[in-house]
N, C-alpha and C positions, 0 to 999 in steps of 0.2 A: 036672321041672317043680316049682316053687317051693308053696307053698299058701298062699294067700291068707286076708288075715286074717277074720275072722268079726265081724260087724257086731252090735253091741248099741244098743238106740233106750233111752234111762231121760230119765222127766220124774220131776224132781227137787224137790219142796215141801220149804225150808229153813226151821224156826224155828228160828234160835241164840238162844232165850231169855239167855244167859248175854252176847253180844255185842250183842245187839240189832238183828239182819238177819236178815230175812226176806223169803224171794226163792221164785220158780220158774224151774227152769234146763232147757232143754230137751237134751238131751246125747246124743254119738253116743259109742259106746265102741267101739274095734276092738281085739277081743282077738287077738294076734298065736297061731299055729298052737300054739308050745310053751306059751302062758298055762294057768293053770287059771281056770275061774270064783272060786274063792277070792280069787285075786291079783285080777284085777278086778273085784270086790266090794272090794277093800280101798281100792284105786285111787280108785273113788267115796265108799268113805268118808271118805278124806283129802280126797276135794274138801270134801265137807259138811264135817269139821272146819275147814275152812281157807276158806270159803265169804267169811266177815264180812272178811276181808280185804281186801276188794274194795274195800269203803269204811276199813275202817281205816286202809289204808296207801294205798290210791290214791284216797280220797275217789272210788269209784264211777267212774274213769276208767283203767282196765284191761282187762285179761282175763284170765280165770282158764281155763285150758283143759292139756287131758290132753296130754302130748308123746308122743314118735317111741314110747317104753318100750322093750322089749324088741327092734325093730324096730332100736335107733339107740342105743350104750349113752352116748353123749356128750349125747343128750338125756333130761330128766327126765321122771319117770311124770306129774310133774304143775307147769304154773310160772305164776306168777302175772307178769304183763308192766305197765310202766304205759305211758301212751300215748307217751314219749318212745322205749320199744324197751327199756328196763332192765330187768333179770327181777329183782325183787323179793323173789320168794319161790319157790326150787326144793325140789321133794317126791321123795323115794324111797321105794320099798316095797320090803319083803324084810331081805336082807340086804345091802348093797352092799359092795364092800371101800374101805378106806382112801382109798385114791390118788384115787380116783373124785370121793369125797365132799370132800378138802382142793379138786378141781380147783371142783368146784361152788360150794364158800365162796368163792372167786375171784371168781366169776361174778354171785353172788346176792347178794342184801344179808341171805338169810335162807333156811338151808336147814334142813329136816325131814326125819327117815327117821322111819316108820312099820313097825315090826316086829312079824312076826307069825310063827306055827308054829312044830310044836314044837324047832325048834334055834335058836331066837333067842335064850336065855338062855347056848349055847352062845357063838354066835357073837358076845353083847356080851363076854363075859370074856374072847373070845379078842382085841377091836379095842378095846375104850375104852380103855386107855392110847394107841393109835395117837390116839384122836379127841381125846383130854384138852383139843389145844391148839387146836380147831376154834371157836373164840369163838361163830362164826355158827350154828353148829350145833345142833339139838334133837334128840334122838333119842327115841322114843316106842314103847311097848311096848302093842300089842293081843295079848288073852289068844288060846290057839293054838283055847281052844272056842266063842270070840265070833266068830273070824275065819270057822274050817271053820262058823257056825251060818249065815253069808250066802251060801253055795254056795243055800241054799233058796230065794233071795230071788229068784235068779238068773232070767231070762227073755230073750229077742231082744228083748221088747218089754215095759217095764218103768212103774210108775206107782208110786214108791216118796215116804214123808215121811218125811223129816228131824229129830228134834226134838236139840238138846243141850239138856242144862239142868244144871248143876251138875257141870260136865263128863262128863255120860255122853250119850253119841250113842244115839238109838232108830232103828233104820232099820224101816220096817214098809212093807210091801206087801201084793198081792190073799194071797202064799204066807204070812205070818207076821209075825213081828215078832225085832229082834235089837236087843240094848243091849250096847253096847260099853265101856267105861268106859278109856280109853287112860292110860298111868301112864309119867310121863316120866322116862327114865333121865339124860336128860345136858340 
């Protein structure tokens, strides 16, 4: 018998001081059996960095919502849709390979991976000549003790804010507080 994914509730207070939106986002997160809470901490955090997007590029007439992730590897951890069906903007967390991420630039008008833990310094020197010709592409680098710092944050039932400001993310909840400060490779 298969085991079912594990349900997370997080209401979400975003100031992007730095883009100028400011939202509350009510959100269901289902972390699939093999996730760890890290990777889904990271997942949310990609949302909030990528939050202001909403109006940026869809002038507030999208959705920004979590995909299949680990469940579905053809769909993204995280995509931003506008109202005609277009995805926008597709998010990956971890480390993803090559072939995955050129099929997604395909797809999106705008993709990001978000890396974190400690072989992700590995894992860029072993792919970025692959990704060199990814035009669409951003790759972003979260430190491996900011990532493991949001495992604390972690709850079923979550009441977390949001602040960027000068590009460093503060995630704070009832458990603490984490800043992230994300440093983009490509």
């Amino acid at each position: 018998m298969a085991l079912k994914s594990t349900i997370f509730k997080a209401n979400l207070q975003i100031a992007d001081i730095d883009h100028g939106y400011y939202a509350d986002h009510a959100l269901t997160l289902a972390r699939h059996p093999s996730e760890t809470d890290e990777r889904m901490m990271v997942r949310l955090v990609a949302l909030a960095l990528n939050a202001h997007e909403l109006v940026d590029t869809c002038n507030g007439d999208g959705t920004l919502a979590f995909g299949a992730g680990l469940s579905d590897p053809d769909d993204p951890d995280l995509h931003l849709t506008d109202f005609t069906g277009r995805k926008r903007l597709w998010v990956e967390v971890g480390q993803p390979e090559d072939k995955p991420l050129s099929k997604a630039c395909s797809q999106a008008d705008a993709v990001r991976v978000y890396a974190y833990g400690p072989a992700a310094e590995v894992w860029w020197r072993g792919i970025e000549g692959k990704l060199s010709r990814l035009e669409r592409l951003q790759v972003w680098r979260l430190s491996a003790d900011s990532a493991q710092a949001l495992v604390e944050l972690a709850e079923r039932s979550m009441q977390l804010q949001a602040t960027v400001l000068e590009g460093v993310l503060t995630l704070s909840g009832e458990r603490g507080s984490v800043s992230l400060e994300p440093v983009r490779w490509k």
